[in-house]
N, C-alpha and C positions, 0 to 999 in steps of 0.2 A: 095543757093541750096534748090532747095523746097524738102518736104518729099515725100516720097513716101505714096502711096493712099491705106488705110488699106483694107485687102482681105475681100473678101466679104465671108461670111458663106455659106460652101458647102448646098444645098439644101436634106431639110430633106428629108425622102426614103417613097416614095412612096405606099409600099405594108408591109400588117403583117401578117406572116408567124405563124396561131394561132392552140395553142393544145387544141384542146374541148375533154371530159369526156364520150369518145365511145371507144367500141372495135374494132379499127383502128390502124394501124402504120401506123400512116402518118399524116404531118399537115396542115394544110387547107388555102388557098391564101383567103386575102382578102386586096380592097382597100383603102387606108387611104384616107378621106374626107378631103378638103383645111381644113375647121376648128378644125379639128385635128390633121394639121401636126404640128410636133414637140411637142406632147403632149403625144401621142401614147409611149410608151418607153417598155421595153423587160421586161416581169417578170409582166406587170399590166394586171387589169382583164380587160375584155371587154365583150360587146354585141355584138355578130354578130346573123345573118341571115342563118337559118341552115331548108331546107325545108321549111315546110310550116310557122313554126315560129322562134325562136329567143333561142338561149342558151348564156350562160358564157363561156367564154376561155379565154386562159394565153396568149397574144403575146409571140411568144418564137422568133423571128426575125424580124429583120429588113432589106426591100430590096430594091433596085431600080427598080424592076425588079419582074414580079409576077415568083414564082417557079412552077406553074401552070397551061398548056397552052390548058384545056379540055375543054372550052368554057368561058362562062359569070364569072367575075370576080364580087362580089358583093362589094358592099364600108361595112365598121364598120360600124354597128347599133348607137354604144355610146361606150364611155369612162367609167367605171367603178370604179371611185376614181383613183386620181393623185398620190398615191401612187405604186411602185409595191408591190406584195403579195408574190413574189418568188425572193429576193435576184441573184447576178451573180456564189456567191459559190453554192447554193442550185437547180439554172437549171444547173451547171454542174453534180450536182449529179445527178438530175433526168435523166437527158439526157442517162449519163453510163449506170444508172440502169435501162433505158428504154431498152437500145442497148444489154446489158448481160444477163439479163433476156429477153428478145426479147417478150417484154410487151408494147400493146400501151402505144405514148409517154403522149397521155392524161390524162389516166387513172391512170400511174404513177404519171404525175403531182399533179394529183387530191390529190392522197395521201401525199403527203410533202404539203398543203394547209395549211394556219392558222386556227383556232381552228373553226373559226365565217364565214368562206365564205360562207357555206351552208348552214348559219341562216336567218334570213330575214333582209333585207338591206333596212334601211329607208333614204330619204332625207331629210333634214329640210332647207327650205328656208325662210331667214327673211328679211322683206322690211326694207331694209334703210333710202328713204326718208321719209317726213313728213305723218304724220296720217292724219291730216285736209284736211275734201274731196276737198276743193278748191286747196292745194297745191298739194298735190297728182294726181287731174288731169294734172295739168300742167308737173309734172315731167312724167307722162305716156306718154304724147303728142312729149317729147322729143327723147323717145325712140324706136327705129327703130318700124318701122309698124310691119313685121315677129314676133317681141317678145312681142307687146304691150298687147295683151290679156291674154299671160302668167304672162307674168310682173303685167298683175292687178288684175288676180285671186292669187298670189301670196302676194300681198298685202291686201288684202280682208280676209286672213287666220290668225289670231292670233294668234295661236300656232305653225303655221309655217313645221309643218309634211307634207311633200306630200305624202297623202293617194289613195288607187285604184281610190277615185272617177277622182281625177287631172290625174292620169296617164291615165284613159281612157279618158277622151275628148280630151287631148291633145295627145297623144302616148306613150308607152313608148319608142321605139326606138326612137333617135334621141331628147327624153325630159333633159336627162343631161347636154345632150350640149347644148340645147339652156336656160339651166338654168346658164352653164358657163359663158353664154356667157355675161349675164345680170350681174351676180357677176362681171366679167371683166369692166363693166361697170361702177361700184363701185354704183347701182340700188339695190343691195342685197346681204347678206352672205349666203355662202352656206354650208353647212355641214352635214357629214355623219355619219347614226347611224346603229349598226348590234344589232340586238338582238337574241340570241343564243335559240332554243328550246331545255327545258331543259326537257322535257319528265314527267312530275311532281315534285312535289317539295319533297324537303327529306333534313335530316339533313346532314349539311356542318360539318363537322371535321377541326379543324384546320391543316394545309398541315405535323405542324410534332410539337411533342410536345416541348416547349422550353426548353433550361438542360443549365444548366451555365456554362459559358463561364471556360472551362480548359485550362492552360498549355500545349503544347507538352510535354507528356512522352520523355524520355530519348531512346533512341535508342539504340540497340544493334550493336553489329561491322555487322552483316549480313544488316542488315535495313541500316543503313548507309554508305554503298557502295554500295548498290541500290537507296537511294537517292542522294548522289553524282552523282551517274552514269547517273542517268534522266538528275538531273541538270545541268550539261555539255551540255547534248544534248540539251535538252531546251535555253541553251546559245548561241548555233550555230544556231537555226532558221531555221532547215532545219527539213525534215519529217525522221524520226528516230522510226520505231517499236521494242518495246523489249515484250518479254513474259516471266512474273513475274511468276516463278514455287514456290510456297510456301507451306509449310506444313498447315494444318487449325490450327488457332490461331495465325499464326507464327507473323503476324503484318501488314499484305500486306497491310490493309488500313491506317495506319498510314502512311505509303509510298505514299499512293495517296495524306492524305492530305499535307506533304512536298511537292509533286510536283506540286500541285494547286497553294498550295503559293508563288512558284517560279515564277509558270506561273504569276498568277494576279499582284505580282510585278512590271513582264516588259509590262504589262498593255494590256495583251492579255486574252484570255475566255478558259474557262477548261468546259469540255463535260465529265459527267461520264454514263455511259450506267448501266444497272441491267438487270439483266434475269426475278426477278418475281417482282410483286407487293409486295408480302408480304415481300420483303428483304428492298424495297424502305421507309416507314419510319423509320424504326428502325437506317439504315443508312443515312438517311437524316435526322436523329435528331442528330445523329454526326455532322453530315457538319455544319448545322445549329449552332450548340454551336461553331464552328469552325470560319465557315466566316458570321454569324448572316444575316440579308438581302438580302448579295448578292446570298442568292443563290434561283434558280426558279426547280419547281420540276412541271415532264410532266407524268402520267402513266393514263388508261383506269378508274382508281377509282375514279377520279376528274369529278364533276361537266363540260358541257361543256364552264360554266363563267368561272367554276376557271381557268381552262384552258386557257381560254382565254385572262385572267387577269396575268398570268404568261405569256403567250408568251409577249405580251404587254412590260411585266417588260423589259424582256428580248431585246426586239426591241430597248427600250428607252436605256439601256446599264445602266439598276438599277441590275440587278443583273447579274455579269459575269460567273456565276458558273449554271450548269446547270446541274438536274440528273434525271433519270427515263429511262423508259422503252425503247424499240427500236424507237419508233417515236420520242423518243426526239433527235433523228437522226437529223432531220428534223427542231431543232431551227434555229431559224437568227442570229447565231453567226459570226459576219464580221469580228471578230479578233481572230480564235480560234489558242490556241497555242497547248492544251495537248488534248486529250482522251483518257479517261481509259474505260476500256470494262471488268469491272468486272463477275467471271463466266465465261468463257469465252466460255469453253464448252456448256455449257448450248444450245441445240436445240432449246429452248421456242425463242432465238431469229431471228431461223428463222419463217417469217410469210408464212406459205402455202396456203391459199387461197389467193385468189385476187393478188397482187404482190407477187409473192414468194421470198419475197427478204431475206437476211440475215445480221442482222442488226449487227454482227461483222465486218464481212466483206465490207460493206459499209461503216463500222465508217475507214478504213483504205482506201478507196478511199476518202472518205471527207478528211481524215487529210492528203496525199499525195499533195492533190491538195492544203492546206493552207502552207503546210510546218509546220505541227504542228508530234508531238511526239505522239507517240500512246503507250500504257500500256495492252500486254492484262495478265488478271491476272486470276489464277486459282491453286488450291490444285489437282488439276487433269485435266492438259490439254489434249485437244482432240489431238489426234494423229496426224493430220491436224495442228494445231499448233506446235508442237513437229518435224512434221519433216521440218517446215518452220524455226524452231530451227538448228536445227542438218545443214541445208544447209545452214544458213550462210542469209536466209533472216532476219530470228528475231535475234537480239540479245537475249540473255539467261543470266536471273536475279533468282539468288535461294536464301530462305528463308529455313534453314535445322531443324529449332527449334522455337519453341513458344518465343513468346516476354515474356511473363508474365516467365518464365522461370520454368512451368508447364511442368511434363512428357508427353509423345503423351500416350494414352490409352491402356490398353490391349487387344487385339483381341481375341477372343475365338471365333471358328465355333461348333456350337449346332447340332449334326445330329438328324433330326426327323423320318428320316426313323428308325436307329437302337433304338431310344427311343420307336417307336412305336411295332416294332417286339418285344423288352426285356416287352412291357406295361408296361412303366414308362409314356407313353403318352397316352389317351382316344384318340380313335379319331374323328374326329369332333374340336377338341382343340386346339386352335392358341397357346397357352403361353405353352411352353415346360418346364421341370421338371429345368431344366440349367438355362430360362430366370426368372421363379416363383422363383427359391433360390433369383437367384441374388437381383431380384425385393426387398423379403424379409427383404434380410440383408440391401439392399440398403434405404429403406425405414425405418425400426428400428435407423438406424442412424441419421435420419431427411433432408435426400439429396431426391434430384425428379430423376424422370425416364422419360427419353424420350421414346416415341416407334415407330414404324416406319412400315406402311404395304401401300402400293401403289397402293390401291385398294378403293373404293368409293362403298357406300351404303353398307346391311348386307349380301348381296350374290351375285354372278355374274348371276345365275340363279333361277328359281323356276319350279324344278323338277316333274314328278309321277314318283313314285318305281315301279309302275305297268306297264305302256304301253310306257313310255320315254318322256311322251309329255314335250313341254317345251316352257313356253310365249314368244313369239317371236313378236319385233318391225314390226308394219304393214309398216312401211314406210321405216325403214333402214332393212340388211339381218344382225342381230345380236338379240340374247337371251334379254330379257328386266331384269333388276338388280334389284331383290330386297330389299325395303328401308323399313325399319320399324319404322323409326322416320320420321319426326315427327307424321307422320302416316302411317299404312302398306300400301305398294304403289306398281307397278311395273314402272322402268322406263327407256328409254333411253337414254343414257350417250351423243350420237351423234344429235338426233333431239327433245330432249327433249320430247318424246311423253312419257304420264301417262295415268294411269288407278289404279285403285282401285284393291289389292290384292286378291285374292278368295285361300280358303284353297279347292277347291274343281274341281278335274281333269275336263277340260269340253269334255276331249276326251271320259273316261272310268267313270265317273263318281268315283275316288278316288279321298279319305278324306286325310286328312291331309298328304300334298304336302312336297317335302324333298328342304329345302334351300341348294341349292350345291354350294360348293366355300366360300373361305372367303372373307368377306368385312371388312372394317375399326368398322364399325357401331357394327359388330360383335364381333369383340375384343372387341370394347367399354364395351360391354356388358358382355362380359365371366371377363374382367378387374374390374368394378365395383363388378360382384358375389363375384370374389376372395379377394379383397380386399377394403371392404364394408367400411372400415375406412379412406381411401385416397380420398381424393378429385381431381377430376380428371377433365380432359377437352380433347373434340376430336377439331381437325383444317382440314377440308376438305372444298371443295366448296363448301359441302350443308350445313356446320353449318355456314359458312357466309355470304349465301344468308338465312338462316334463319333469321341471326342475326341481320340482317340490316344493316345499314352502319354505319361503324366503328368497325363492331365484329370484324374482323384478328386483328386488331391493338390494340383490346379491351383484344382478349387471350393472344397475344403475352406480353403485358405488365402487365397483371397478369401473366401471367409463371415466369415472369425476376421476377417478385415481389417477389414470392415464395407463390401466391395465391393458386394455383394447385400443389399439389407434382406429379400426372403423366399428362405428354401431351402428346396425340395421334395423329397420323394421317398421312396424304398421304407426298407424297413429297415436301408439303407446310411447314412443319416443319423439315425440311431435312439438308438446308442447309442454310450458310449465318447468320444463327444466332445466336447470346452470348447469352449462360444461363448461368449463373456463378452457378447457386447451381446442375447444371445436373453435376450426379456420373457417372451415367447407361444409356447406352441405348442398345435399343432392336430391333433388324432390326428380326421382324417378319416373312418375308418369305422370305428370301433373293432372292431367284432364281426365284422367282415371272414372271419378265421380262424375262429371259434364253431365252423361247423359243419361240421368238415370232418373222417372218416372216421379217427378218431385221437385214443384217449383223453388225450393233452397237449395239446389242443388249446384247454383252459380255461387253463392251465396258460401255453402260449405265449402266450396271448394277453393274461394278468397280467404277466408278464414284459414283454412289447413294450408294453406302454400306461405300465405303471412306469417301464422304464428310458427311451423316450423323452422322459414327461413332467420326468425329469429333468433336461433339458436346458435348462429354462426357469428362470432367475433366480442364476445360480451365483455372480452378482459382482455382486450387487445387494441394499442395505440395505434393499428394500422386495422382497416375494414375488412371484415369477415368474407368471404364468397358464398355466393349463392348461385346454382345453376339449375335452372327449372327445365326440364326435358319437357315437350309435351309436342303433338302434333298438329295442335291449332294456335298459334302465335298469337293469332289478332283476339280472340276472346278478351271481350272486357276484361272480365273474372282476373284474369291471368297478367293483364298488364294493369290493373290497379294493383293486384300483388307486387308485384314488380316494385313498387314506392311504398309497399303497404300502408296507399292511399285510403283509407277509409272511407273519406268522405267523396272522392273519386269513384266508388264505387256505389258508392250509396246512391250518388245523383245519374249514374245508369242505371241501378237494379228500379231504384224504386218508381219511376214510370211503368215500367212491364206490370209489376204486381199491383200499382192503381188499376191500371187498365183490367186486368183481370179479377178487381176487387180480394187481392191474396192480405192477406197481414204483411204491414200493417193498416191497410185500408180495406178492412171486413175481418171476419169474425168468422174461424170455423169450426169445423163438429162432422166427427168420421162415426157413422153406424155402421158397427159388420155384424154380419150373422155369419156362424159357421154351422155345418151339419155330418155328425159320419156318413150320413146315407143322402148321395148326392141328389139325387131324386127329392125327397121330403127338401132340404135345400132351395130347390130351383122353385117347387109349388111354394113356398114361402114367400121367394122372392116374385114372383108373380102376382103375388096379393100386397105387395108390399104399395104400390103406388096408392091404393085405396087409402093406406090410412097415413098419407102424409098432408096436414092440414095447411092448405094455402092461408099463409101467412104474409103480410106486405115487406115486402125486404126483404124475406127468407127464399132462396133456391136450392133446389133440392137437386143434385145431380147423380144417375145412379136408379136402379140398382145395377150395379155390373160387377163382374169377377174380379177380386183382389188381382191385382200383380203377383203376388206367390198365391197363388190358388188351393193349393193345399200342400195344408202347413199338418206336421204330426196326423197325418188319419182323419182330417177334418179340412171339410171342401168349404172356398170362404168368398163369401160377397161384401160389397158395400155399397154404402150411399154416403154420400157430401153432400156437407150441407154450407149453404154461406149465406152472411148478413155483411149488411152494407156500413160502413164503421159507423160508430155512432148509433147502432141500434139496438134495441132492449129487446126484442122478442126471442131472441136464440131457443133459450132455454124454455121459453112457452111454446116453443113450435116443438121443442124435443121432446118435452111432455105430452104433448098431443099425442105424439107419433107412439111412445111408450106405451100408451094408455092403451091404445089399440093393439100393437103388436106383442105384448106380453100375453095376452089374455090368450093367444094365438100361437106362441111361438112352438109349444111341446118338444119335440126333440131337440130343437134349434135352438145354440149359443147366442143371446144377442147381448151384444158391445157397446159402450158410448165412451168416444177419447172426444173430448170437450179442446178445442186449442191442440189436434194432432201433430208430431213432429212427424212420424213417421206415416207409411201409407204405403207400406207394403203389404 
């Protein structure tokens, strides 16, 4: 019986279906050339033919068939390294997060890119055969006509770099491949080099200090049936979200590191997310003592080598543990089992310009699609969580008491209004007679003070008492802030524009100008008058771009030291961090946030007064102090912090936002358009009601003036849009509205933040 006659291999597909780095939804047909086929593969970069000249793009498909049918079908320019750049887990994310946020698929792409694709991309090609010109002619002689002049200026090179001069006589299009083609020929090696522009050179920080390798602590019975709990689910392999509600201190990280080491066991990768930079070493110096090498750390403060050098680790599968900021969204983890979304609340993690995506929310469609376990954890979840809790989507993990077996701290609200009527308080005066005791006694002990005001530079304004005038940003519609370190400045917080301070009105010519409002810088300053003997330190964005790099991580581990007895500053010392010697802390103006154009705004403002009050007493058998200054006492907000009641708070916010159908009961979606020329602008916005498609459930509110009206040289509108929970049409209403106003827009910026945090 003879065998049967082995199948012959289906024929590779003919067309690649590529996403290039324009503001398009849509992806672009092009030809696969014969000596491309079957080399071409989904997720690798390429060269195509884009107008008059040549861009990068991702093949995101492969087809038989062009998707195409508008005329001239152009072939692939070149092949781009035989690698791909984008992983099959990593174009499904992008895909989603193209399609939900309804953001070209390019431009999303772009974003989840390795660290180096935008750097310069070298070739090195080295001759193989003989140096000796007699033997060298003859191997050239062998070598097809078409490549022999490449093949010998490529031999003629001894360092073997292909520099502009090769690429212009020869082409760049179409010079890859016919340098393939010669490597195929076993004529020469070929290999690829990126070199990263690092924008000047500056000093490298090691990624996280090294602490020696500890023991797991002993767990409490609460920790311990939250790690059980993971580990089951972890054991099943399937996608499993829980949301870990824990008091601050309670031990929540200790809980992620049992669940990492479950994970890396059965020989799958752990993702932990952060909301800031400044929380990323201090707990990455954990992890590090924890799982030493394996783990790769991704945030905006890295070098883009280091970066680059970490994805890398990460690629080769040297380190499975992975942590940093929202783009570490974005690593090539092919085996992921856990993700933790530490903070989970935390806004910072959504990005609002450019992809407005949210990088919680993403980490639970990446982990759905691997069948990996998701952890989101917070001392104060957002309500949004909380009620994905209560319905039975998240499972629900609580932590009721500190690990260290430490009291939670006392809360005291400081009124500044009745201190100022009785004149126990000057005013002008950030430190009230209630935070100055405490300060006092707390300091006579030899304990530090945290303090806390959420505001940046010494004043919001620089006033005249005479005619009102007040410096205002030429380019954005906001007051410019005045900074008096490290020299008196005015500045903009939004377009960073400066100028040089004048004590001197340029409207009425009055003298000495009134600082209104408080800043950080301010305290700083009234803190040192008062207590000339404490050594002190502020942590805002401007002393660490003073500092250079390495300051955050340079105050933060003289604080832990016990270098500084007071630390000051914005919400960068807020939350996420151990100071084991903090007794006190001072939330300076509590209500700061209250009233600010943005129904989270109660909401943030519980959050930020809870989680920094927890930074007072963590390692202490006697309770920490807490002293909220604020000038509205009875605020919800303010007295659920007080017990950092969570669910106290929940059962007053969440009536307001039914009633006004806010999340989490409705669904919403912020259109802005901006314009340089406010004119073209307005006529936009005047056309704009025409094309928004009456949809059932869907309200449209708007068009009106952003709150910062204009931002950098650009005059800015919006419209809100809301759906009633539990409704599907969002996104068909948003397309309607698209469909019309792009075809329309011409000079005008148009925007879509899908689930907005912000709304300025």
């Amino acid at each position: 019986m003879s065998s049967a006659a082995p199948l012959a291999a289906p024929p590779a597909p003919r067309f690649a279906q590529v996403a290039l780095p324009l503001p398009l939804r849509t992806l672009f047909s092009y030809h696969i050339p014969d000596e491309l086929l079957g080399l071409c593969r989904p997720g690798g970069l390429v060269l195509v033919p884009f107008g008059k000249g040549t861009r990068q793009g991702i093949v995101w498909e492969l087809s038989d068939e062009a998707a195409w049918s508008g005329g001239e079908i152009k072939p692939l320019a070149d092949l781009l390294g035989e690698e791909p750049v984008l992983d099959e887990a990593q174009r499904h994310l992008v895909d989603w997060m193209a399609r939900y946020y309804l953001h070209p698929i390019g431009l999303t792409a772009w974003t989840a890119l390795p660290p180096w694709v935008e750097g310069e991309r070298k070739l090195r090609a080295v001759w193989l055969g003989s140096a000796r010109p007699a033997e060298k002619s003859q191997a050239l002689e062998r070598i097809p006509a078409n490549l022999r002049e490449l093949a010998a200026a490529v031999a003629q090179r001894s360092h073997g770099l292909l520099d502009s001069t090769l690429a212009g006589k020869f082409g760049r299009p179409g010079l890859e491949r016919r340098l393939r083609q010669l490597a195929a020929g076993g004529w020469l090696a070929l290999e690829e080099q990126w070199s990263v522009p690092e924008g000047g050179r500056r000093r490298e920080r090691p990624l996280v200090e090294e602490l020696p390798l500890t023991p797991p602590p002993r767990l409490n019975d609460e920790q311990q049936i939250c790690v059980e709990t993971i580990r089951h689910a972890l054991e099943r392999r399937r996608f499993a979200p829980f949301l870990l509600h824990g008091v601050t201190g309670s031990g929540k990280t200790e809980v992620y590191f049992q669940a990492v080491e479950t994970c890396l066991a059965q020989g799958r990768q752990a993702l932990l997310l952060l909301p800031e930079i400044a929380l990323t070493p201090q707990l990455a110096g954990r992890f590090r003592a924890r799982f030493r090498e394996g783990l790769a750390l991704f945030h905006s403060g890295q070098s883009e080598s280091r970066r680059r050098e970490e994805w890398l680790r990460v690629k080769r599968g040297e380190a499975p543990v992975v942590a940093g900021a929202r783009s570490a969204l974005f690593a090539p983890l092919e085996r992921l089992g856990l993700v933790v979304v530490d903070e989970e609340h935390e806004s910072s993690y959504k990005q609002e310009e450019g992809l407005p995506y949210h990088g919680r929310d993403m980490a639970l469609v990446r982990a759905r699609r691997a069948g990996a376990v998701v952890v989101l954890s917070s001392a104060t979840p957002s309500l949004e969580s909380l009620a994905n809790a209560a319905s039975g989507k998240y499972a629900l993990l609580r932590l009721t008491r500190r690990a260290t077996g430490a009291p939670m701290p006392r809360v005291e609200l400081s009124d500044l209004t009745q201190a100022t009527r009785e004149k126990r308080l000057i005013p002008g005066h950030l430190l009230g007679p209630d935070l100055t005791s405490a300060m006092e006694e707390t300091l006579a002990a030899g304990r530090q003070v945290l303090l806390f005001l959420n505001r940046r530079g010494y004043a919001p304004a620089l006033l005249c008492p005479r005619c009102g005038f007040s410096f205002q940003c030429p380019h954005c519609s906001v007051a410019l802030t005045y900074h008096a370190t490290p020299h008196p400045s005015l500045r903009c917080h939004y377009c960073d524009f400066r100028q040089p301070a004048r004590d001197v009105c340029p409207r009425c010519g009055q003298q000495s100008l009134s600082r209104f409002g408080p800043g950080d810088q301010r305290l700083e300053k009234e803190v040192r008058e008062r207590f000339p003997e404490a050594r002190c330190a502020r942590l805002d964005r401007d002393s660490v771009a003073s500092g250079g790099a390495g300051a955050m991580e340079d105050i933060l581990e003289q604080f832990a030291e016990g270098t500084f007895e007071i630390l000051l500053g914005t919400q960068m010392v807020a939350k996420g961090h151990h100071f084991p010697g903090v007794a006190l802390v001072g939330v300076v103006l509590a209500d700061l946030g209250l009233n600010q154009p943005d129904f989270r705004a109660a909401e943030r403002t519980f959050q930020l007064t809870a989680q920094v009050a927890g930074r007072a007493g963590r390692e202490d058998v006697s309770p920490g102090r807490v002293v909220v200054q604020c000038h509205d006492p009875s605020h919800y907000a303010l007295r659920a912090a007080l017990s950092q009641d969570v669910e106290r708070f929940r059962q007053l916010e969440e009536p307001l936002r039914r009633e006004a159908g806010f999340p989490p009961f409705g669904r919403l979606a912020l259109i802005r358009f901006s314009c340089e020329d406010r004119a073209a602008g307005e006529l936009f916005k005047s056309r704009t009601r025409g094309w928004m498609p009456q949809v059932p459930g869907v309200t449209w509110l708007g068009p009106v003036e952003s709150p910062l009206f204009k931002l950098r040289n650009w005059f800015r509108w919006q419209i809100l849009v809301k759906e009633a929970a539990g409704g599907r049409r969002l996104h068909g209403a948003l397309e309607g509205f698209l469909a019309l106003a792009t075809a329309e827009s011409g000079p005008v910026r148009l925007e879509i933040n899908v689930d907005p945090q912000s709304f300025q």
